[in-house]
LUMDOTOR-413637 format. One line per field, with one value per residue (C-alpha): residue in three letters; x, y, z. Coordinates in steps of 0.1 Angstrom, whole numbers, plus 5000, padded with zeros to 4 digits. Layout:
residu [Ala; ...]
east [X; ...]
north [Y; ...]
up [Z; ...]
This chain:
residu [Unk; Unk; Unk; Unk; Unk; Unk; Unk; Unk; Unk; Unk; Unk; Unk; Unk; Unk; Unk; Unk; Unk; Unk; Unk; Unk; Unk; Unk; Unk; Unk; Unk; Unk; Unk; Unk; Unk; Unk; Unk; Unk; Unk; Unk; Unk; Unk; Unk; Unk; Unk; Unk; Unk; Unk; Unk; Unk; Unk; Unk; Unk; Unk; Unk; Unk; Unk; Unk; Unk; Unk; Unk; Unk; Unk; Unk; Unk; Unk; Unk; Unk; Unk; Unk; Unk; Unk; Unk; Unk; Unk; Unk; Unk; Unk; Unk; Unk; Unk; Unk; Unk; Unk; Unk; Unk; Unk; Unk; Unk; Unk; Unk; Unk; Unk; Unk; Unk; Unk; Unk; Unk; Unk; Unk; Unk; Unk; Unk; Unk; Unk; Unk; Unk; Unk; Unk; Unk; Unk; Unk; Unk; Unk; Unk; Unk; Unk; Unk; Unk; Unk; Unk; Unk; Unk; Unk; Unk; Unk; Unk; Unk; Unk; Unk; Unk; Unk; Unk; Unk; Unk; Unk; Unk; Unk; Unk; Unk; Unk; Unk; Unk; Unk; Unk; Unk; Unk; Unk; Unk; Unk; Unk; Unk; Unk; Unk; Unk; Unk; Unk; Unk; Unk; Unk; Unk; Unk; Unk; Unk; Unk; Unk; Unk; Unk; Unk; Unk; Unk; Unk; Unk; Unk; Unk; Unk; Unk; Unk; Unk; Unk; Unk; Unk; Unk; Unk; Unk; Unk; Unk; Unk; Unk; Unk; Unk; Unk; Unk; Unk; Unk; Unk; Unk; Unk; Unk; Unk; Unk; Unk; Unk; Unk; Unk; Unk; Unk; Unk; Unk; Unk; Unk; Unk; Unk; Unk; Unk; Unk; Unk; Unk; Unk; Unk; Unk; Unk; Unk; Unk; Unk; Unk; Unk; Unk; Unk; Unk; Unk; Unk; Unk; Unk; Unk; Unk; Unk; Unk; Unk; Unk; Unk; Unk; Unk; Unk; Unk; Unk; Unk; Unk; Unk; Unk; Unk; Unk; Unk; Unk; Unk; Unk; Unk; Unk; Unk; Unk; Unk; Unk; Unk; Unk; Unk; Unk; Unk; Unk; Unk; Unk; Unk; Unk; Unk; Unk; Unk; Unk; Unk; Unk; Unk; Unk; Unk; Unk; Unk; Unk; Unk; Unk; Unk; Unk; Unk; Unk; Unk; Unk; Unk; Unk; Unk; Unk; Unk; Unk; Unk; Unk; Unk; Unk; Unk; Unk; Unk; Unk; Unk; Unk; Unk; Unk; Unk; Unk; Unk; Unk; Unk; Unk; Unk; Unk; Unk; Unk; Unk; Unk; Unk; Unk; Unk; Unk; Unk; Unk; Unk; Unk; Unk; Unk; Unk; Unk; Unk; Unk; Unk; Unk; Unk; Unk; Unk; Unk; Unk; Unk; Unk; Unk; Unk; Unk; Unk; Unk; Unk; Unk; Unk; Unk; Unk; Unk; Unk; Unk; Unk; Unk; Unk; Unk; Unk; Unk; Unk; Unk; Unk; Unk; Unk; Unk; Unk; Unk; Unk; Unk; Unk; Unk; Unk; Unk; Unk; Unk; Unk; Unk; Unk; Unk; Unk; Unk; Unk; Unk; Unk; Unk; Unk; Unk; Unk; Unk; Unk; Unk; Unk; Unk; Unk; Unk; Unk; Unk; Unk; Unk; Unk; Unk; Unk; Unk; Unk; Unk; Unk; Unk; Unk; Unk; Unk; Unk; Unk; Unk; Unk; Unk; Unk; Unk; Unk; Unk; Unk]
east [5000; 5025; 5046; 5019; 5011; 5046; 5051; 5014; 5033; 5065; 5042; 5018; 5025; 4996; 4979; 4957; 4980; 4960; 4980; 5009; 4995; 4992; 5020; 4993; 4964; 4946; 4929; 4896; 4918; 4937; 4908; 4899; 4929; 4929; 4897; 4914; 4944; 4916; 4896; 4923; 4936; 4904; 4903; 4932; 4931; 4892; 4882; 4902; 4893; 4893; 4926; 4946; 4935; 4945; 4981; 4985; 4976; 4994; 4963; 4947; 4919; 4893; 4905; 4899; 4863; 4850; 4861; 4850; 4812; 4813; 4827; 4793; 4772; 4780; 4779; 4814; 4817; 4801; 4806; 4812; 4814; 4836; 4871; 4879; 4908; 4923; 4909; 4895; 4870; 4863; 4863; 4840; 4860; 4853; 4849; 4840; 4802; 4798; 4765; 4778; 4786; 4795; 4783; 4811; 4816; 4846; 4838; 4863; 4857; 4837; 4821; 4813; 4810; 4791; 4795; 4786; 4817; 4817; 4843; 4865; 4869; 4843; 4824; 4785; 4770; 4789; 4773; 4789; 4774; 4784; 4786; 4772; 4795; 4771; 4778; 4740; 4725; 4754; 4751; 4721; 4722; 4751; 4725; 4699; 4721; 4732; 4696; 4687; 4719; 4700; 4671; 4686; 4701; 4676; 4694; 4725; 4730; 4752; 4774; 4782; 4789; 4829; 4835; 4873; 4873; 4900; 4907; 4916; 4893; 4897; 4896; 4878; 4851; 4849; 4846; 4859; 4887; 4908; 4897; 4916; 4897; 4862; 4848; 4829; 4846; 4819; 4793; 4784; 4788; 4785; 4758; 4740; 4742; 4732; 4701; 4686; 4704; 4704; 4743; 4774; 4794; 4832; 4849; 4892; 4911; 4919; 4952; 4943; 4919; 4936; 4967; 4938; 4933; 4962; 4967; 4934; 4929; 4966; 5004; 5017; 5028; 5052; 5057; 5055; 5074; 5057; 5042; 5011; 5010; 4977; 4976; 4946; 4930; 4955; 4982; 4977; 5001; 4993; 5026; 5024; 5053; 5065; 5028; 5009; 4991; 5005; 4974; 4990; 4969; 4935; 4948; 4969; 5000; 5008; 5003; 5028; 5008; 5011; 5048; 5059; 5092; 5090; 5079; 5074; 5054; 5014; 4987; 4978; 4939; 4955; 4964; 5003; 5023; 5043; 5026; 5041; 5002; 5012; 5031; 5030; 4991; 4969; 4957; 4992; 4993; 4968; 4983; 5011; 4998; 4975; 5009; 5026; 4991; 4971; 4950; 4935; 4908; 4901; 4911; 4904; 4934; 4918; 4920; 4954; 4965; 4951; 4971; 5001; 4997; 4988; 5024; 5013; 5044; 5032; 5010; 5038; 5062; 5034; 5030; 5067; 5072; 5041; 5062; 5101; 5084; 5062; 5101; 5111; 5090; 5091; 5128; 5112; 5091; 5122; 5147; 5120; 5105; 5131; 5099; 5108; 5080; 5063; 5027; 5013; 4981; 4955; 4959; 4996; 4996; 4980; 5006; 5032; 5055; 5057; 5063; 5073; 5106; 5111; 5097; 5119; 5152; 5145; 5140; 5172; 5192; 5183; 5185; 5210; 5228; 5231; 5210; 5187; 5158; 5127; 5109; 5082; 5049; 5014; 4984; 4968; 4940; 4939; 4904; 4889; 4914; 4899; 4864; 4880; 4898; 4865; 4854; 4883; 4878; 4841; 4862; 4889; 4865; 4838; 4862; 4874; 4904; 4898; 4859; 4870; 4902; 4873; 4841; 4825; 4793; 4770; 4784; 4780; 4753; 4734; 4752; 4737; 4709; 4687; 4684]
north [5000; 5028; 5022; 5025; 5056; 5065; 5060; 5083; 5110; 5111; 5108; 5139; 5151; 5147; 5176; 5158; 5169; 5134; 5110; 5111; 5094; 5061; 5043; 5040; 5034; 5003; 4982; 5007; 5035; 5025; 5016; 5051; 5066; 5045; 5067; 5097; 5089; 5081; 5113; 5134; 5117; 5125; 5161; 5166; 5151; 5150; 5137; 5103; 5066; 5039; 5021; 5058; 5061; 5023; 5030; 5064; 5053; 5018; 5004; 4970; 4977; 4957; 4982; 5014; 4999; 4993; 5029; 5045; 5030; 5044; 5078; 5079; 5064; 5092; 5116; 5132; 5121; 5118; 5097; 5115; 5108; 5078; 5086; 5078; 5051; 5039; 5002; 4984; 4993; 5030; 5035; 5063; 5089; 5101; 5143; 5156; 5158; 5196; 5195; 5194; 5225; 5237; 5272; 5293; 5321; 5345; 5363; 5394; 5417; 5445; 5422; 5389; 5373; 5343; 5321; 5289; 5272; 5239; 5212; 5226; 5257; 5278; 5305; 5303; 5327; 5353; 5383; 5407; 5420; 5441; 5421; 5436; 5434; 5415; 5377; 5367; 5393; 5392; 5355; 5359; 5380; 5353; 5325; 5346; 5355; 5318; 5306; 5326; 5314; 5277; 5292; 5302; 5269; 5243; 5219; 5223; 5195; 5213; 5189; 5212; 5250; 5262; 5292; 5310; 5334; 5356; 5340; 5301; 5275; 5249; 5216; 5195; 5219; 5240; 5272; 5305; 5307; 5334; 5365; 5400; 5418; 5394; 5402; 5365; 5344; 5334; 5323; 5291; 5301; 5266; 5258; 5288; 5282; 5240; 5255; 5272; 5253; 5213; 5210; 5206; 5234; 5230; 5260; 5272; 5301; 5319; 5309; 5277; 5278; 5296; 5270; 5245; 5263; 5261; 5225; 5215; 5240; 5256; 5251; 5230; 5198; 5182; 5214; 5197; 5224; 5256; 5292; 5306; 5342; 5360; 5400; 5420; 5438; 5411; 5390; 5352; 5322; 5285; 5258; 5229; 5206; 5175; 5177; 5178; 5210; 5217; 5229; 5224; 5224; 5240; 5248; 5278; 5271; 5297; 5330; 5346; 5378; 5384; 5380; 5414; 5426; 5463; 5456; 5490; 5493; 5499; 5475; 5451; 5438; 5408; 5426; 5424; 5457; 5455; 5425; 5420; 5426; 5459; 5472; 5445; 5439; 5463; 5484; 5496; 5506; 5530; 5543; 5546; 5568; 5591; 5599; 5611; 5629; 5637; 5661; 5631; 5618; 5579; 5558; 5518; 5496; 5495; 5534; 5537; 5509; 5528; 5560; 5547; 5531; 5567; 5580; 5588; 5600; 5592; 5562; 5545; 5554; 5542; 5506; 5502; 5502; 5479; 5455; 5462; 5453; 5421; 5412; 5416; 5393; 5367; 5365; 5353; 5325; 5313; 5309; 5287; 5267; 5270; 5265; 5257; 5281; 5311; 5317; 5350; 5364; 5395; 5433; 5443; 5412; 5434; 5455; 5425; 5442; 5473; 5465; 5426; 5431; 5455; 5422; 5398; 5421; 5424; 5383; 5380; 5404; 5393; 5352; 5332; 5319; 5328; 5313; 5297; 5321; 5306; 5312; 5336; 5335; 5355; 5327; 5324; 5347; 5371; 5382; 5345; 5324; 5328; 5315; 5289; 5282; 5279; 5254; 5237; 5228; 5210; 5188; 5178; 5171; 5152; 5132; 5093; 5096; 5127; 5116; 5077; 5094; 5116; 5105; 5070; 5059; 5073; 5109; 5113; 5135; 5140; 5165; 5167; 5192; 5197; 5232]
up [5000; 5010; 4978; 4957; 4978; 4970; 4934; 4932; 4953; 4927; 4896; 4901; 4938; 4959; 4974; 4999; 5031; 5048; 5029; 5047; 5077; 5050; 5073; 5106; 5083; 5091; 5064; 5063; 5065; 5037; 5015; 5021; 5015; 4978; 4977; 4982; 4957; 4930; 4935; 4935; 4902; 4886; 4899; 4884; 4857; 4843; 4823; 4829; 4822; 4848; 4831; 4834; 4870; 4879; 4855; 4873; 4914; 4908; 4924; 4907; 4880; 4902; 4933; 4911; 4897; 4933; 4942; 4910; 4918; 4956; 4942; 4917; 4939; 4961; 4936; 4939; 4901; 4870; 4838; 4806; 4768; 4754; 4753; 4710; 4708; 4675; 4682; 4711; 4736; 4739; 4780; 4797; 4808; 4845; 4859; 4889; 4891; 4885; 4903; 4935; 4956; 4987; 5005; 5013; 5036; 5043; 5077; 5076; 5110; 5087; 5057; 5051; 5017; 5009; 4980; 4961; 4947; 4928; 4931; 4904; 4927; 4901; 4911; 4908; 4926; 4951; 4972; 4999; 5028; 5064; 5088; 5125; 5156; 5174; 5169; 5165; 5145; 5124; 5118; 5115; 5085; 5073; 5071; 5055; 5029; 5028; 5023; 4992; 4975; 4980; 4969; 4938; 4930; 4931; 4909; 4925; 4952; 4985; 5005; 5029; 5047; 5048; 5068; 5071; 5100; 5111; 5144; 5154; 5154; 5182; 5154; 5188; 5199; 5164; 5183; 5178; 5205; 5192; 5174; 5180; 5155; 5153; 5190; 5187; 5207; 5228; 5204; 5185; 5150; 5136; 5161; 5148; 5113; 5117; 5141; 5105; 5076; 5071; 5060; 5080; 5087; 5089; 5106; 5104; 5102; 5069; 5067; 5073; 5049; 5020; 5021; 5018; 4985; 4970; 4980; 4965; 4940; 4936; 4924; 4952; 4935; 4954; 4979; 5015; 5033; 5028; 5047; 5037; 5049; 5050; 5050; 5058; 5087; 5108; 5095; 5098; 5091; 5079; 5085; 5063; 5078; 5062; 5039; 5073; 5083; 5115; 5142; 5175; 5206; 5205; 5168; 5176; 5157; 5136; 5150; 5140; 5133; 5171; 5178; 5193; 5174; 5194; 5230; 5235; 5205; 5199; 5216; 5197; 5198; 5216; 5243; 5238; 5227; 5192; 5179; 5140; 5123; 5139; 5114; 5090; 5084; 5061; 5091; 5096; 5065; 5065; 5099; 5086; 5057; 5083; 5102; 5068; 5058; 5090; 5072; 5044; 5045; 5057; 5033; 5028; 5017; 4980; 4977; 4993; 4969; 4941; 4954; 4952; 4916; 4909; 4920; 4953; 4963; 5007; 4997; 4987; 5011; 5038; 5016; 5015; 5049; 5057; 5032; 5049; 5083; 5067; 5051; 5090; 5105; 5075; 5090; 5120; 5104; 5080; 5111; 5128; 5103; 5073; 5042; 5009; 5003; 5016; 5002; 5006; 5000; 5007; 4999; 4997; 4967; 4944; 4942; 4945; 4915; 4933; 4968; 4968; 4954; 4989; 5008; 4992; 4997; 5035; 5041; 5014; 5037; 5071; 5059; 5083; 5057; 5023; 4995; 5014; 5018; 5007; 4974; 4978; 4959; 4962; 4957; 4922; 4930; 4965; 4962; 4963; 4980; 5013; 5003; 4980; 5013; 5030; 5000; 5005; 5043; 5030; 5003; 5030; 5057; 5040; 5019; 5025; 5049; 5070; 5073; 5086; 5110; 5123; 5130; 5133; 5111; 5142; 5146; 5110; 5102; 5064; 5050; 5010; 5003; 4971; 4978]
């Protein structure tokens, strides 16, 4: 089993950050982790005949027929036209089933946007609104806006609810148990939401969630080393370790965002003084920009942006400092974790030619030895990655290996909805 886990691995470098626990796997375990390998051949491969999958897993032909039947009797996939073939018998070739989808939601402290996303990552219908400081009005207007997106796909079939949040997610208890800038620590958001809404809801932090993106939807082939850095209102941090997303206890690894590098600095909404979101995160750069132009107007990061694409002469002095400190504290995550990769994503991205090339200098210059900074790269798409992100949680979750490491036959609820 593990070589033929292995020889998948080196042939198109699996993204499913489960896998890697194949060596404790236990014979249902392992029959789901076959699942996984086969689903995540056809996702990236559709459309694909039974024979290709069976030629590209390593797994026998009768082991890749049984799965294929679960996998459409579950509706995760869908046969297509006959692949043509000079002679012989013309297989059908195999896609995800695009009639499947999954209700996403990006919670930001100020908005929320709410989204229906197919398994190819795509897009069908997406809608913003403000989200209220109070945790159950504000969810509440979350889960209307979430019920007249089913309403407006009846034909669609929803396997579940992902929400990224700006805060940590305990992976037991799936509360909210840290959230400097989302004042909802105390209430049930998932509790909330399956109270109104037949579908599971599966809960993590946006970093968390957008490196879920890019390992389902993204460029990570063979990456099993990597940072994903997320800059907004905060700045949050995803470790994948050894193709393992690291969580640690109450799933708090990774705040790196509130690391103090000036003790005497400004309070941070965590309570410490100097934290790194301080000067590296979106809100600093706005502060940054009021201090060299007290008498502007407010800005938002968008207009500020814009500013300095327009020659802003302050605007861009107040962006290139938010990136010399985000180079700082990258500094700080490369001497502990040393990533092959750093992934980075959010507002400062979509000015990456302007102001990355000021990131990468200050990790190159502060780097402990030389020539062995990690590659930098912003994710394929910084407006969506966090509700692809939150997407991406549903596919993990409800899919062969995680579901059987995670929950036995009785603790599993119905989670598929004709809307």
């Amino acid at each position: 089993m593990k070589t033929q886990i292995d020889r998948a691995q080196r042939r198109q470098g699996i993204r499913r950050i489960d896998l890697a626990y194949v060596e404790l796997a236990s014979s249902e375990i392992a029959r789901d982790i076959n699942r996984d390998v086969v689903l995540e051949l056809i996702r990236t491969k559709q459309p694909i005949a039974r024979a290709d999958l069976s030629r590209w897993s390593g797994l026998q032909p009768s082991t890749v027929s049984l799965i294929v039947e679960q996998l459409l009797e579950e509706k995760w996939i869908v046969e297509g036209a006959a692949a043509r073939r000079p002679r012989g018998r013309r297989p059908t070739l195999l896609s995800l089933n695009g009639d499947m989808v999954i209700l996403a939601a990006d919670i930001r402290p100020d908005q929320a946007v709410i989204a229906v996303v197919d398994l190819n990552g795509r897009f069908l219908s997406r809608e913003t609104l403000p989200l209220l400081t109070d945790p159950e009005r504000g969810v509440s207007n979350v889960i209307d806006c979430m019920e007249k997106m089913l309403a407006r796909h009846p034909e669609r079939s929803f396997e579940g609810i992902g929400l990224s949040l700006p805060g940590r997610v305990d992976p037991v208890t799936q509360r909210l148990i840290m959230a400097p800038n989302l004042k909802w620590g105390d209430y049930d958001i998932k509790k909330a939401i399956e109270q109104r809404i037949s579908l599971q809801v599966e809960m993590d932090n946006a970093a968390n969630a957008c490196l879920l993106s890019e390992l389902w939807f993204g460029r990570m082939d063979g990456i099993r080393n990597a940072v994903l850095i997320t800059i907004s209102e905060g700045v949050g941090a995803a470790i994948l370790a050894n193709g393992q997303l690291v969580t640690g206890k109450s799933g708090l690894a990774g705040e790196f965002g509130h690391i103090p590098i000036n003790p005497s600095g400004l309070r941070c909404g965590c309570g410490r003084n100097g934290c790194w979101e301080m000067y590296a995160s979106s809100r600093a750069a706005l502060r940054f920009y009021a201090e060299l132009s007290p008498k502007s107007e407010p800005l938002t990061i968008r207009e500020l942006l814009n500013r300095a694409e327009d020659g802003d002469r302050k605007a861009v002095e107040a962006l290139s400092r938010q990136a010399m400190f985000l180079g700082q504290g990258l500094t700080l995550i490369t001497t502990a974790l040393s990533p092959e990769l750093i992934l980075l994503t959010g507002d400062l991205t979509i000015s990456w030619p302007k102001f990355g090339p000021i990131v990468e200098a200050e990790l190159n210059s502060r780097t402990l030895a030389p020539g062995v900074a990690p590659r930098l790269m912003v994710t394929t798409d910084a407006e969506l990655a966090r509700l692809r992100g939150a997407a991406a949680l549903v596919l993990q979750r409800h899919s062969g290996y995680h579901r059987a490491a995670n929950a036995t036959a009785s603790e599993k609820p119905s989670r598929k909805r004709k809307a």
